[in-house]
FISEDREN-898099 format. One line per 5 residues: number of its first residue (from 1); their letters; for each residue x, y, z of C-alpha. Coordinates in steps of 0.05 Angstrom, whole numbers. Layout:
REM residues N
NUM> A> X:Y:Z | ... $
//
This chain:
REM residues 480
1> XXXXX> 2640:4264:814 | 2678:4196:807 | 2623:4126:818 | 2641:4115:879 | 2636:4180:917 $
6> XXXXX> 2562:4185:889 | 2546:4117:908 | 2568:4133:978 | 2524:4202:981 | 2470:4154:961 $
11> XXXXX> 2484:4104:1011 | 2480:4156:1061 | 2411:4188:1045 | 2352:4152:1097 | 2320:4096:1057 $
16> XXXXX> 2253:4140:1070 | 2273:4202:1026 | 2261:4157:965 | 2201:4176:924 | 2190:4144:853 $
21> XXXXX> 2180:4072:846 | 2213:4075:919 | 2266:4014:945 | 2209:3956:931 | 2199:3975:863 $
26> XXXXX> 2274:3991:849 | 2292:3919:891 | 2242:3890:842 | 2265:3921:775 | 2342:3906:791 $
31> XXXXX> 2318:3834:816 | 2286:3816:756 | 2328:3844:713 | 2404:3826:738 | 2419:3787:799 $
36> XXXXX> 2408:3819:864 | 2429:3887:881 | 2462:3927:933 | 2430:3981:976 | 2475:4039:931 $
41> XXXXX> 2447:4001:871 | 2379:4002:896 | 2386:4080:910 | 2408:4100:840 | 2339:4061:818 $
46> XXXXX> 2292:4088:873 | 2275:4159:854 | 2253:4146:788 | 2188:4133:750 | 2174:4072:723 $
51> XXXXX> 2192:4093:655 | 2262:4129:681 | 2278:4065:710 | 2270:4025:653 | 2307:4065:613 $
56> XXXXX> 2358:4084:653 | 2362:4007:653 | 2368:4002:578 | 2414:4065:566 | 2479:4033:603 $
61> XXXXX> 2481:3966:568 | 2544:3940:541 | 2553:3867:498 | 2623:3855:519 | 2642:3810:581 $
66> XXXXX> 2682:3853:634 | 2718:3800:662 | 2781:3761:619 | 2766:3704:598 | 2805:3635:610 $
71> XXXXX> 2877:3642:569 | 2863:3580:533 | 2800:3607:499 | 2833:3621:431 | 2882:3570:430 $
76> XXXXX> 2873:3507:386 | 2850:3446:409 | 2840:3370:395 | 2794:3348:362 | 2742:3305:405 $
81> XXXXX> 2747:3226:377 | 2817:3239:352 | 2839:3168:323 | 2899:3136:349 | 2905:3163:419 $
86> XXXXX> 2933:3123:480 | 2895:3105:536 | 2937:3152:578 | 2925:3212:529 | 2853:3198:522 $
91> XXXXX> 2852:3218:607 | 2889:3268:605 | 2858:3306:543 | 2795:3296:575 | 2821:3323:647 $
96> XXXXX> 2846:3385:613 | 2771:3394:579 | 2738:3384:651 | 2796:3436:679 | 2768:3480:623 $
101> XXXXX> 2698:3478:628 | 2703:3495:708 | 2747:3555:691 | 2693:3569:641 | 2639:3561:691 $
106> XXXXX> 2668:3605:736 | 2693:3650:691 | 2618:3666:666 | 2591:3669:744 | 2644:3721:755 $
111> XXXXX> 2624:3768:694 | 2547:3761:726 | 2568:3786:796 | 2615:3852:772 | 2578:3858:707 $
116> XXXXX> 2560:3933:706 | 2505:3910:658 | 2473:3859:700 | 2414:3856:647 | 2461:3833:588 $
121> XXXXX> 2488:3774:632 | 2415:3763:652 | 2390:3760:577 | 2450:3711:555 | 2423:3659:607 $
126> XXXXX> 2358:3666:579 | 2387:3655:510 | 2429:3599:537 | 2371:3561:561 | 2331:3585:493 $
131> XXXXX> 2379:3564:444 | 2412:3507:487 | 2472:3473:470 | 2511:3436:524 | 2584:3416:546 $
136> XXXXX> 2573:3332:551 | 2554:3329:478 | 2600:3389:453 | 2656:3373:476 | 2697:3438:466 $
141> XXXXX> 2697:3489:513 | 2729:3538:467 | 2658:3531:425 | 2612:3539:481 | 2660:3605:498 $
146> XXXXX> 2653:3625:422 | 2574:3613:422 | 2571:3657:498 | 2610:3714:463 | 2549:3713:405 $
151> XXXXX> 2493:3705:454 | 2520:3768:501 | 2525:3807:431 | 2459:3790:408 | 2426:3788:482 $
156> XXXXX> 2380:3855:470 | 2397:3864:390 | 2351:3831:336 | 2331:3751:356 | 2322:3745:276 $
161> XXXXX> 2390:3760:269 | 2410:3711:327 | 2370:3656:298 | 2406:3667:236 | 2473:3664:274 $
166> XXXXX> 2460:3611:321 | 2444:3560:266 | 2507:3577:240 | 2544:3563:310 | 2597:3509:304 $
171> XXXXX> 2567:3489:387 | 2503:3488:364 | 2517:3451:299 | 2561:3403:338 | 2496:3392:381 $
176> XXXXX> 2441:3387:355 | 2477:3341:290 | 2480:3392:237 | 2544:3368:215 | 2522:3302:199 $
181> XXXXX> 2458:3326:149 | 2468:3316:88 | 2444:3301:18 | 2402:3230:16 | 2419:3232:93 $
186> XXXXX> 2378:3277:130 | 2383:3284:200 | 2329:3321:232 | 2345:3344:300 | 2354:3414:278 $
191> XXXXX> 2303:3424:233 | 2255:3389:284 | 2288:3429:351 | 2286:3497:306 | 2212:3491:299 $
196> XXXXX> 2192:3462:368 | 2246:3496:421 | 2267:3563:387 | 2208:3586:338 | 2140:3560:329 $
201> XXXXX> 2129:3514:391 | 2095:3451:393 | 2030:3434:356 | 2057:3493:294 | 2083:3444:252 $
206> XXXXX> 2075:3381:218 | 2127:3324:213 | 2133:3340:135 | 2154:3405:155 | 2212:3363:197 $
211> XXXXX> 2229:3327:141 | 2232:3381:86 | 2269:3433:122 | 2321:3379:145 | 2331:3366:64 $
216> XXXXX> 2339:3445:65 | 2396:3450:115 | 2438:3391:84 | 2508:3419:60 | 2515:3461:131 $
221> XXXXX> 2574:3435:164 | 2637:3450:198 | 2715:3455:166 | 2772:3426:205 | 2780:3484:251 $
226> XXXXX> 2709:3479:267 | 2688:3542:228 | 2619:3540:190 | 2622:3528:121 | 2577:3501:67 $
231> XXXXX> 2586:3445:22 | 2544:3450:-37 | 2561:3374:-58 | 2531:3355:0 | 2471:3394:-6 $
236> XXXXX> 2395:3372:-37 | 2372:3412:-87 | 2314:3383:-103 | 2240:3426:-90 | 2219:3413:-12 $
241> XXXXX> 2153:3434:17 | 2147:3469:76 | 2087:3503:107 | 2050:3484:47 | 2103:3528:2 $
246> XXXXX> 2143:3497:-44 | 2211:3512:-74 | 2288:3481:-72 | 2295:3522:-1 | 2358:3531:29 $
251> XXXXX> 2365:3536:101 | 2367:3613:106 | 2292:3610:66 | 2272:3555:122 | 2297:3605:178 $
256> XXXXX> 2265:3668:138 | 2192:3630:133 | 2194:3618:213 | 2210:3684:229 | 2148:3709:179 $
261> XXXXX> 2100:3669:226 | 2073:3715:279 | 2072:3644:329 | 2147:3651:330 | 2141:3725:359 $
266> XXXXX> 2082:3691:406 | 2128:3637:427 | 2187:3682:451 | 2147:3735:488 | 2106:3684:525 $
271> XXXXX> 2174:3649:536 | 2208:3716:559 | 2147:3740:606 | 2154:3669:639 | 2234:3694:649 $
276> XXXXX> 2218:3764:678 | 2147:3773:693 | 2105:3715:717 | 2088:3638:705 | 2020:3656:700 $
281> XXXXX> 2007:3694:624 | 1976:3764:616 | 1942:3738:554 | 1930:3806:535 | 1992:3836:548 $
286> XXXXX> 2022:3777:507 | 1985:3801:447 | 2001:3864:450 | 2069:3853:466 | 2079:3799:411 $
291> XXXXX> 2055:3835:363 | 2099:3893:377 | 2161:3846:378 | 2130:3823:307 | 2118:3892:276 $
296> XXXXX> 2193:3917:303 | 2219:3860:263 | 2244:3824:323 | 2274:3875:355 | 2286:3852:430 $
301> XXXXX> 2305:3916:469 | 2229:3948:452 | 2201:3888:468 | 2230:3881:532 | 2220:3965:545 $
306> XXXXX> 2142:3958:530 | 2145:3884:577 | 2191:3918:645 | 2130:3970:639 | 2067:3927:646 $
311> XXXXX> 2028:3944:702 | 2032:3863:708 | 2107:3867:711 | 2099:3915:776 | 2050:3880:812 $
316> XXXXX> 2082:3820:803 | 2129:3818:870 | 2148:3735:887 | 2112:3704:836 | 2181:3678:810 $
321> XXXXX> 2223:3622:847 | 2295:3646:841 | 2336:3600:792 | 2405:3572:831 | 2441:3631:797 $
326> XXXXX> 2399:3679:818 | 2396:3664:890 | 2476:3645:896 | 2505:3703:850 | 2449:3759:868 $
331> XXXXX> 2461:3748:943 | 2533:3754:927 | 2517:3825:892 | 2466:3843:940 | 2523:3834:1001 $
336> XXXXX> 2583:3853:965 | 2618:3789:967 | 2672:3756:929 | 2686:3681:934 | 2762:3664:925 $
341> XXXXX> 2745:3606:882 | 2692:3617:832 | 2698:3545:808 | 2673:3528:875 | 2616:3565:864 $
346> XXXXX> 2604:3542:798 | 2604:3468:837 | 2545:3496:881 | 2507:3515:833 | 2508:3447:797 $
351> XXXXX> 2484:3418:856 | 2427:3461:859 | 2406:3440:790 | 2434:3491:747 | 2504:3484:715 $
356> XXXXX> 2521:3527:665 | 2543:3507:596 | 2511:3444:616 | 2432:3453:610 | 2399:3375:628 $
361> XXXXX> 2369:3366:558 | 2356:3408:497 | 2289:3429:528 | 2339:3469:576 | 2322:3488:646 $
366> XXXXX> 2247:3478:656 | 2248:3524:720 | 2200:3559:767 | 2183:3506:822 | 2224:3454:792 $
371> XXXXX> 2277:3492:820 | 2251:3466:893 | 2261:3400:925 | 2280:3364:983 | 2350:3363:962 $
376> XXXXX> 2362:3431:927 | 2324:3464:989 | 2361:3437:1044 | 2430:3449:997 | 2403:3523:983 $
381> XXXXX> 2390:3530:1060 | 2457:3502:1081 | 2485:3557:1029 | 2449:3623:1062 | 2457:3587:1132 $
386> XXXXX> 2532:3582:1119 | 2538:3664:1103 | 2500:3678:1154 | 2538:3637:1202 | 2605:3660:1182 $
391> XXXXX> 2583:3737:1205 | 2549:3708:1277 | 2610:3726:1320 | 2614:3798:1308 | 2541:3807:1305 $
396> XXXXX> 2517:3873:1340 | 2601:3901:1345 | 2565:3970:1311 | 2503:3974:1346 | 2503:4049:1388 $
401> XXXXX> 2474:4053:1451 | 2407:4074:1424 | 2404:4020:1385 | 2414:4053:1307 | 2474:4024:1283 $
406> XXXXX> 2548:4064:1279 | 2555:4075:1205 | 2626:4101:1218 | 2650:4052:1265 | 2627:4003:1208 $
411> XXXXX> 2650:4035:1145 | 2721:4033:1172 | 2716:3970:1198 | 2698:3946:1123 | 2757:3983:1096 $
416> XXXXX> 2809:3957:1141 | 2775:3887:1131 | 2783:3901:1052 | 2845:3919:1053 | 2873:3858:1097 $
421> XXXXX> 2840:3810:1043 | 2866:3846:979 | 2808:3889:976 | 2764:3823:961 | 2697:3816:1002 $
426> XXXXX> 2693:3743:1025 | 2644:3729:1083 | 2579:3767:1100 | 2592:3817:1153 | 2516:3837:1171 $
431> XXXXX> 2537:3899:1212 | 2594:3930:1169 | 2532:3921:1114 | 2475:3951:1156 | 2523:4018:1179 $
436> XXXXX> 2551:4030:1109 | 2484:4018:1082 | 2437:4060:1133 | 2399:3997:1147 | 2370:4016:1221 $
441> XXXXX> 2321:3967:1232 | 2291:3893:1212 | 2237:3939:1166 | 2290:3968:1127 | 2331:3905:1114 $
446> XXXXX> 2265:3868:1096 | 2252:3917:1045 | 2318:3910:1013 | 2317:3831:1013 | 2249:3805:1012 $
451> XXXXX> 2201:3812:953 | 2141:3791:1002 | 2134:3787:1070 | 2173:3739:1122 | 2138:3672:1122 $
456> XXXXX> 2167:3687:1202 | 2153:3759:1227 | 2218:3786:1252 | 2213:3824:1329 | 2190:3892:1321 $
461> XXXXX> 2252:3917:1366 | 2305:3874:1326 | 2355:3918:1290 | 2377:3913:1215 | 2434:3879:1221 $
466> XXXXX> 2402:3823:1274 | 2350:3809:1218 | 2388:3794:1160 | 2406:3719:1177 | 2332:3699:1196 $
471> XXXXX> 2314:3742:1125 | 2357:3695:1079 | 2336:3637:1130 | 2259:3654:1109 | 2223:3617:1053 $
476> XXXXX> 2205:3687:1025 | 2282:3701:1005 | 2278:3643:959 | 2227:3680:912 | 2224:3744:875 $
//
């Protein structure tokens, strides 16, 4: 049986036949994990356990983008602060990067919305706002495409391993001024941003530490195609002491002693649970879970198997605000909708605080309710307000006389629709969604949109389709 015949059997079962962690805890799960989720996607999750979920989760994972990326991603490119340019080719090198870095932009919000492994897209956020690097100061697309590609191959492999690679990144070397330490020069943003943003956390360290591991990373740097490579002329090999050890450390052996401090496992499982779980920490279930991601040497998927299956991960419905890509791409996934310009999109979602490949600061994204103010709410309203709008005229066209709505009527009205845009969804069509869908009535809907209850109870006699514009008008749509 081909994908999309099961999904449809799926689709057509009552929303009420579900047993297992039922459509709130499968809504949850595929929330928290990926970005949104469809009714069809919500079924396949529903009958399951807990544990069935979660590992039906984990089993159908894959590291490799879906979606092509931008032609020029391989191609060479100018160097940034090449000598001798005109004026005129100054602007128009620098128009071609901004031309890249939307296509980039929109080329990584695509992959999130058709991903078939939303929680690989979902990770490499989380290492993109872990490990951050940024656009302004790197000034190469190509790199911050190069440093993506590593982030979605390491999302759920070993974060030893990725700390090992990322310090090795030309984008992150370009960043955070690796290629200017060297010998008698040290520059310190690494070694300081290693300890405080990616390992250890503040208040772990001392500012000798700083200084000695900077001495240990000099001779890192970058050939003319931007490759890693290592300069031993330029490196200090004189004895450095770090964490009260002593010894002519190279970088690797400054790496190595972070990852033997059982903080660093601390630091990214708290930072993780923030991500997925809650803003408030289990401190018990951070123990136990960082010392598990300790013991495993570092290995991410366990930690993340034992951390979905918390009873605190469960019971932990709304506590997060969504982040600007959650609420634009999942309500995207959770409709079925394809904008024709995901640069646009990419534009939105800068606006809203969150522009990929472009984090604020090398803190990253602080999140939670700095997602929310006056501006970003009123711009994520106008967003929702807009889909919703769009579908208003044909509102109720599937309704039967007894009220239910006419799956069949509404299934072919969707296919004809498809096919007259090039099978590509574009606006929200709340009735074509609510018949293919079995959504009946404003309970049903809720349960597939809202994590918590309507700040605004809905009319008891309102149908499914009627309720899904005052849903993603509701201050409960903006959490989950």
């Amino acid at each position: 049986m081909n994908t999309a015949i099961r999904l449809l059997l799926l689709a057509l079962l009552p929303l009420q036949a579900w047993a297992g962690i039922g459509v709130e805890g499968a809504r949850h799960l595929l929330s928290r994990t990926g970005f949104g989720a469809n009714p069809a996607q919500i079924a396949l999750y529903a009958p399951l356990s807990r544990q069935q979920a979660v590992d039906r989760l984990l089993d159908y994972l894959s590291y490799s983008a879906l979606t092509a990326p931008p032609a020029w991603v391989n191609e060479p490119f100018e160097r940034p602060g090449k000598p001798n340019l005109s004026e005129d080719e100054k602007k128009a090198l620098q128009k071609e990067r901004n031309e890249h870095a939307q296509e980039l932009r929109g080329w990584w919000l695509e992959e999130m919305r058709i991903s078939p492994s939303p929680l690989t897209e979902k990770m490499t956020l989380f290492w993109h706002n872990h490990f951050v690097s940024g656009l302004d100061k790197v000034g190469v697309p190509q790199l911050m495409y190069q440093q993506n590609v590593l982030l979605r191959k390491q999302a759920l492999g070993n974060f030893g391993q990725l700390l090992h690679a990322i310090a090795r990144d030309p984008a992150m070397m370009r960043y955070l001024d690796t290629v200017n330490n060297r010998k008698g020069q040290p520059n310190e943003n690494f070694a300081r941003e290693v300890m405080e943003l990616f390992t250890l956390g503040e208040g772990h360290y001392s500012e000798q530490d700083i200084r000695e591991a900077a001495r240990a990373f000099t001779g890192w740097s970058l050939d003319k195609d931007f490759q890693f490579i290592y300069r031993p002329n330029l490196h200090d090999n004189g004895d450095k002491t770090i964490f009260g050890q002593q010894g002519n450390f190279d970088g690797d052996d400054v790496l190595d002693m972070l990852l033997r401090k059982p903080q660093t496992a601390r630091f990214v499982t708290l930072k993780l649970w923030k991500y997925l779980v809650s803003p408030t920490p289990n401190e018990a279930d951070i123990q136990r879970l960082s010392a598990l991601f300790y013991r495993d040497n570092y290995e991410i998927r366990p930690l993340l198997r034992a951390m979905l299956l918390t009873p605190a991960f469960w019971n932990s419905q709304g506590q997060l605000v969504k982040s600007p890509v959650e609420l634009t791409v999942g309500t995207l996934v959770t409709f079925d909708l394809t904008p024709p310009d995901w640069r646009a999109l990419a534009g939105l979602n800068r606006q809203l605080g969150q522009d990929v490949f472009n984090p604020p600061n090398v803190k990253g994204w602080p999140g939670g309710d700095a997602w929310i103010n006056s501006t970003t709410l009123l711009t994520r309203k106008q967003f929702l307000d807009r889909l919703s709008h769009d579908a208003a005229p044909i509102r109720n066209s599937f309704v039967s006389a007894d009220g239910q709505m006419d799956e069949q009527r509404g299934r072919e009205a969707r296919i004809r629709r498809l096919v007259q845009a090039g099978l590509r969804p574009i606006k929200l069509q709340p009735d074509e969604w609510a018949a293919i869908y079995h959504v009946n009535t404003a309970a049903d809907a809720t349960r597939l949109l809202l994590a918590v209850p309507p700040a605004q109870p809905l009319p008891a006699d309102m149908n499914g389709a009627q309720a899904i514009a005052p849903l993603l008008l509701d201050p409960a749509y903006q959490v989950h």
